[in-house]
N, C-alpha and C positions, 0 to 999 in steps of 0.2 A: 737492850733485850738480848740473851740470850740467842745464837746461834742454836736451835733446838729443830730436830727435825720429830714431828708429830704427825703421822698420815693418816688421815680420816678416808674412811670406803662409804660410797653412797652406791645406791642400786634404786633404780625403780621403783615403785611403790602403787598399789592397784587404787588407793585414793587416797588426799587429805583431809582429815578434816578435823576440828577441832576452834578454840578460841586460844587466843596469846595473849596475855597480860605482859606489858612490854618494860622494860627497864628504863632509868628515865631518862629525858634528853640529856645527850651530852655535851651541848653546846648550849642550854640552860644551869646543867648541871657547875659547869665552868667560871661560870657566870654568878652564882648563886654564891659560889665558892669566895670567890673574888671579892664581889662588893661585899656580902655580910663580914668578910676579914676588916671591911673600912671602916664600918657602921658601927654607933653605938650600940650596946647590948647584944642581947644572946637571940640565936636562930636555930629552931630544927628546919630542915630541909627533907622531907620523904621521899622514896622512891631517887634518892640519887644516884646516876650510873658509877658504880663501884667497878668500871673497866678500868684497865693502865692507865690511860689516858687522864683522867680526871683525876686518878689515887696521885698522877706527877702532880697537878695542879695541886693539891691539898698538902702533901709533902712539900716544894717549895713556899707554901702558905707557914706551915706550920716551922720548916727552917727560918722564917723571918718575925716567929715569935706570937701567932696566932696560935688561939689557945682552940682545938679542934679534936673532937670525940666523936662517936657511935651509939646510939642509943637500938638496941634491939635484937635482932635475931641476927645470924650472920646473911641470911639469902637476902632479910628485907629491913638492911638497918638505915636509920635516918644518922645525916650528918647533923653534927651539934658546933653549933660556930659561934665562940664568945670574941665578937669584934674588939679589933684594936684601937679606935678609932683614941680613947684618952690617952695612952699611950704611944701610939706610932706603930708603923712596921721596923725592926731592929733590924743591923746590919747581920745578914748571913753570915754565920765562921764558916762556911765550903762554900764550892760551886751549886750554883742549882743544878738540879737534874731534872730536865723537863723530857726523858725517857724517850717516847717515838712521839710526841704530842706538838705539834704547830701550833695548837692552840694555843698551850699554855707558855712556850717561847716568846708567844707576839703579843700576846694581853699582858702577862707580868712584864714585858720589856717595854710597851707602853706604861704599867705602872711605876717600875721602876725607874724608869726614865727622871720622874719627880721628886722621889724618894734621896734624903741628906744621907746618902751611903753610897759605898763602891759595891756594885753585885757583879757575877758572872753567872754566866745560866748556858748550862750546855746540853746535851742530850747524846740519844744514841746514834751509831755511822749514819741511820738513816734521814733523821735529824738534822744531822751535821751535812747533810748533802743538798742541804734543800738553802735555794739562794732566800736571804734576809734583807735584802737592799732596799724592795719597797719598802720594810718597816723602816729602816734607819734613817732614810731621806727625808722622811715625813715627820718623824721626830729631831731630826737635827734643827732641820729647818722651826720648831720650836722652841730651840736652846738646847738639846738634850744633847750629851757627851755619850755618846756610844756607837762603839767599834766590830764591826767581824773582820773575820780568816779570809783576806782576797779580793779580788773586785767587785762579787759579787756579796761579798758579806756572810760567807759561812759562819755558823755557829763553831766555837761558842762565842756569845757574845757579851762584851766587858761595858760596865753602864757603872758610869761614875753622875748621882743623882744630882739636878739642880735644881733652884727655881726655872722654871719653865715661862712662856709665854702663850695665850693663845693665836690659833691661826685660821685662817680662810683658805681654804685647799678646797682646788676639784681633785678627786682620787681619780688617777687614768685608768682603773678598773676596779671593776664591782667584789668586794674583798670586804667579809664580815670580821674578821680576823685583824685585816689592817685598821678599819676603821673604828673596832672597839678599843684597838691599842691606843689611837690616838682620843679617843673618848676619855679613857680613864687617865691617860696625860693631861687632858686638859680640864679633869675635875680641880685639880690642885694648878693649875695654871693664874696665870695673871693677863684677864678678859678672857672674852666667850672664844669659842672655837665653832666653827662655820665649815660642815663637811657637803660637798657638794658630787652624785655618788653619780656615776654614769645610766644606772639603773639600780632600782633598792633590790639590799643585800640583805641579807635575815637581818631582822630586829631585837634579838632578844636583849640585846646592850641595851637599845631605849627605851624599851617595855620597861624591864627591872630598874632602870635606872630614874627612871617618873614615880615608879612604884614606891621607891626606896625617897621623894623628896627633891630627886633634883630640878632643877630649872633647864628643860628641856623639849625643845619643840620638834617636830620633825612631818614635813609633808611630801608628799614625791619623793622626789632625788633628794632635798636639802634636808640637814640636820644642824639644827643649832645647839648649845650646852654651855651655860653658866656655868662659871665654877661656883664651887662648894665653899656656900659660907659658914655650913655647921656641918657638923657630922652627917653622915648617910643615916638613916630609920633604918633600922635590921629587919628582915623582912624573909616571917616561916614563909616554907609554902611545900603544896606537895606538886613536883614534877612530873609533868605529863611525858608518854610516852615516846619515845622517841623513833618520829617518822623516817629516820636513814636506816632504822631498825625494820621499821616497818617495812619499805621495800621490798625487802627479800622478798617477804614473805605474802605484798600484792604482788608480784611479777613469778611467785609459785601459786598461785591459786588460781592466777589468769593463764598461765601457758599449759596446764596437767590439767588431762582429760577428763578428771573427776576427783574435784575439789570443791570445798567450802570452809573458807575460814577466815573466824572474826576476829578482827584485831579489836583490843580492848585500850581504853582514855588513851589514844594516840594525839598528840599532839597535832594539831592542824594550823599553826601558824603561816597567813596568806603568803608570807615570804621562805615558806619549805615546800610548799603543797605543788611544786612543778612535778615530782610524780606523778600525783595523783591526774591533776591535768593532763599528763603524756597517756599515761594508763587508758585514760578517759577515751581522749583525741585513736588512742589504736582499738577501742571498741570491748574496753575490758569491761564484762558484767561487775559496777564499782557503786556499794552506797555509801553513803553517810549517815549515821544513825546516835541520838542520845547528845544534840549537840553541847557545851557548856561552858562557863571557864574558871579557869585557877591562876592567880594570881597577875591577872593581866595576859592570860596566855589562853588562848581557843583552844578545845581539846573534844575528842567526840569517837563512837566506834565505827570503825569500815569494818563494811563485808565484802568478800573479793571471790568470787565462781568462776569456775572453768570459760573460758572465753573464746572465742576466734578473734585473734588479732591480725590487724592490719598494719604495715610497715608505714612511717610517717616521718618529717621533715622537723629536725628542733634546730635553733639557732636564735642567739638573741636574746631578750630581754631573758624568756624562762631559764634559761642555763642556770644563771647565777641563785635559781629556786629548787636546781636539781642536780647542783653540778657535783654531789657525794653520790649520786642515786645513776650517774652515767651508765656504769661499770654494770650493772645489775637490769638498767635496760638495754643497753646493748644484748643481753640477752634475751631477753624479751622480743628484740629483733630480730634474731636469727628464727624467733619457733613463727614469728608473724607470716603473715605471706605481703609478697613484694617486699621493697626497697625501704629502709631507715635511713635517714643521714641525721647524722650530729656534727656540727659546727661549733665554732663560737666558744671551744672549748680548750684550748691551750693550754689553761691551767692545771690539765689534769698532766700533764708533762713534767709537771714538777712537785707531786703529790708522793704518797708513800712508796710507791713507782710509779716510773712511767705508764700511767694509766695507757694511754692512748695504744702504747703496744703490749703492753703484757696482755692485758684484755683481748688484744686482737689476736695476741701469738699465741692464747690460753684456748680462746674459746673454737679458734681454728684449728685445735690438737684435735676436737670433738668434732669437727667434721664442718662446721661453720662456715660461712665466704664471708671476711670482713677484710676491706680495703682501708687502711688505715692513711689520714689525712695530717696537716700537721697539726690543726684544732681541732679534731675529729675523727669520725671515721663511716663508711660507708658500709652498710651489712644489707647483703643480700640473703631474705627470709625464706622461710618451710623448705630448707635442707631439712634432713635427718639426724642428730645427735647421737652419736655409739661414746659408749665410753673409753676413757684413754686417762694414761698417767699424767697429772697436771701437776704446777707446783704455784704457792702463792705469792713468789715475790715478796716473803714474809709483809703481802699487802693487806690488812685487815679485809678491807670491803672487796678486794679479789678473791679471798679466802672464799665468803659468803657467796660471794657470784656463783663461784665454781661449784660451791656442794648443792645450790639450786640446781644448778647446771645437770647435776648428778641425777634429780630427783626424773626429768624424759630423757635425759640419753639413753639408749640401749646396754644392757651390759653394765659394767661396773665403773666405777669412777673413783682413782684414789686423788687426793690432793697431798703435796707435801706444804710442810709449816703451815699444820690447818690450825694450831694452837695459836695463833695472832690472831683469831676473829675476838679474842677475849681483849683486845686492846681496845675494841671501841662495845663489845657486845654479851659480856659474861656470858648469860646464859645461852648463844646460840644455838649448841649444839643440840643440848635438853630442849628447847623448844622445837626446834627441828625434827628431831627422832619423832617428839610425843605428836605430832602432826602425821604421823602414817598411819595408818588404818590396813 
């Protein structure tokens, strides 16, 4: 990505209000992307999030010889995925580019891992800075031949495909990302694969992946997965909203003094909804309304009202339900009254930044007290918010924090490299503006 410096001004705003019809998950979307490239026949996919993030995903699909189109209008086009499954995925002529996307790094390197070809898959510095080791260990230990830059496994990463085997792993952290890698490893593996998780990580790998035919079980912690003895079932669907989206914009309806607004088909997956329970637990006026589902996936609208919030204690099982939604309650923290701690949260240390300080060093420009921990951080609430120059760590979901941040601080608030909220969220800023009244 582009070195681009784009500065967004936010100011106050006397209410919100309005409805958001949300873009779709992009951590189904990924997913969707994935298997229907495995599966026989053709898939539309509706509402798929067309951020960077996911276009890397479909780009490397389509370098490996996935036949992948557009059906529709540009704001609300459905993905068209004619599976390779008679065929195969083909040996890449370049490197992958999996852009600023972890996702798509650690699931295609899980795929790949299987695949009778030599690949490489790199991305961009920031990409490149994030350590790869849990993925590699857990695929070696499978059979898999693949290397990074270091001790710690920088990208890019070189994956010379094999037969593979299955394994029995406890995963020593709760990681959707790692664990679907080694899912789709051990679709084409030789015996089942046995993941045993420390606490459950989002499921959309096993959702879609039951949805789609496979032989898969999963209770608590454990997840079990047969390999594939015929192709994947291709499998439409339209994608529910995506609740890391949603955030923002419950944690702006709860903190600003006069708000109402509906989030429309958000996604409510039990293994995403740690927001909404934090929300809850600090006394945000929160419903659930219109419950239903699509494709194996819970989906329903929240209304989010002006709120008095209270500062509260997370650590532990929920994290790993909220640990993209940190960054966004953290703020949420500073307008509560009393004390927040988050714990249990390290891994935001090695995330598109350093969450744990930018957040800290961002939101304390605006006048904030946050005491930053090495899993966490501690924020003490109902300071005042003035505005101040901030910049995003060209961090997508810091991005977003901050222009929340904008909407009660006093005064003006510019962000720099506010154009990376489009890596995980196209339309943010248009829905943001259209939210003032």
């Amino acid at each position: 990505m582009a070195k681009q410096d784009e500065i967004r001004k936010v100011k106050p705003c006397p209410r919100l209000e309005g409805e958001i019809i949300l873009s779709g998950d992009k951590s189904i979307s990924h997913r969707a992307a994935i298997l229907n490239s495995l599966a026989r026949g053709k898939a539309e996919i509706s509402n798929f999030a067309w951020g960077r993030d996911c276009l890397a995903t479909v780009h490397c699909l389509k370098a490996m010889g996935v036949k992948i189109g557009r059906k529709g209008s540009r704001d609300s086009a459905s993905l068209l995925v004619s599976g390779a499954a008679q065929d195969g995925l083909k040996e890449p002529a370049d490197v992958l580019n999996a852009g600023n996307s972890a996702t798509t790094m650690r699931l295609l390197g899980g795929l790949l891992s299987s695949q009778p070809f030599l690949s490489i898959i790199s991305g961009d510095a920031s990409l490149r800075s994030r350590p790869m080791r849990r993925l590699i260990e857990p695929l070696r230990s499978m059979g898999a031949e693949i290397w990074g830059r270091g001790e710690d496994s920088f990208a890019p990463l070189v994956i010379r495909g094999r037969k593979l085997h299955g394994i029995d792993l406890s995963l020593p952290t709760p990681s959707a990302q790692i664990k679907s890698a080694i899912l789709l490893a051990g679709l084409f593996a030789q015996g089942d694969t046995v993941l045993h998780q420390p606490v459950p990580s989002r499921d959309h790998t096993e959702r879609m992946l039951k949805q789609m035919g496979v032989r898969l079980e999963n209770s608590g912690n454990l997840v079990s997965l047969t390999p594939l003895s015929s192709p994947l079932t291709s499998l439409s669907l339209h994608v529910p909203g995506d609740i890391s989206s949603a955030a923002y914009f419950l944690v702006a309806g709860a903190i600003h003094s006069n708000a109402r607004i509906v989030i429309k088909d958000c996604g409510i997956n039990p293994t995403r909804t740690g927001i909404i329970d934090a929300l809850a637990a600090m006394g945000a006026k929160l419903k659930i309304e219109n419950e239903r589902w699509e494709a194996g996936e819970p989906l329903a609208d929240i209304v989010i009202q002006s709120s008095e919030l209270t500062g509260i204690e997370l650590g532990g099982d929920v994290i790993p339900r909220l640990i993209d939604e940190v960054p966004v309650l953290a703020l949420a923290g500073c307008v509560a009254r009393g004390k927040t701690v988050i714990r249990d949260a390290a891994e935001l240390r090695v995330k598109e930044s350093d969450r744990i300080a930018t957040v800290s060093s961002e939101l304390s420009k605006l006048g904030a007290e946050i005491e930053p921990l090495p899993d966490g951080m501690v924020i003490y609430g109902g300071r005042p918010l003035s505005g101040a120059e901030l910049d995003s760590h060209f961090d997508h979901r810091l991005a977003m924090t901050l222009a929340i941040a904008g909407l009660v601080a006093r005064g003006e608030t510019s962000i720099r490299h506010a154009q990376v909220a489009q890596i995980s969220y196209l339309g943010f800023w248009q829905d943001l503006f259209s939210l003032q009244a």
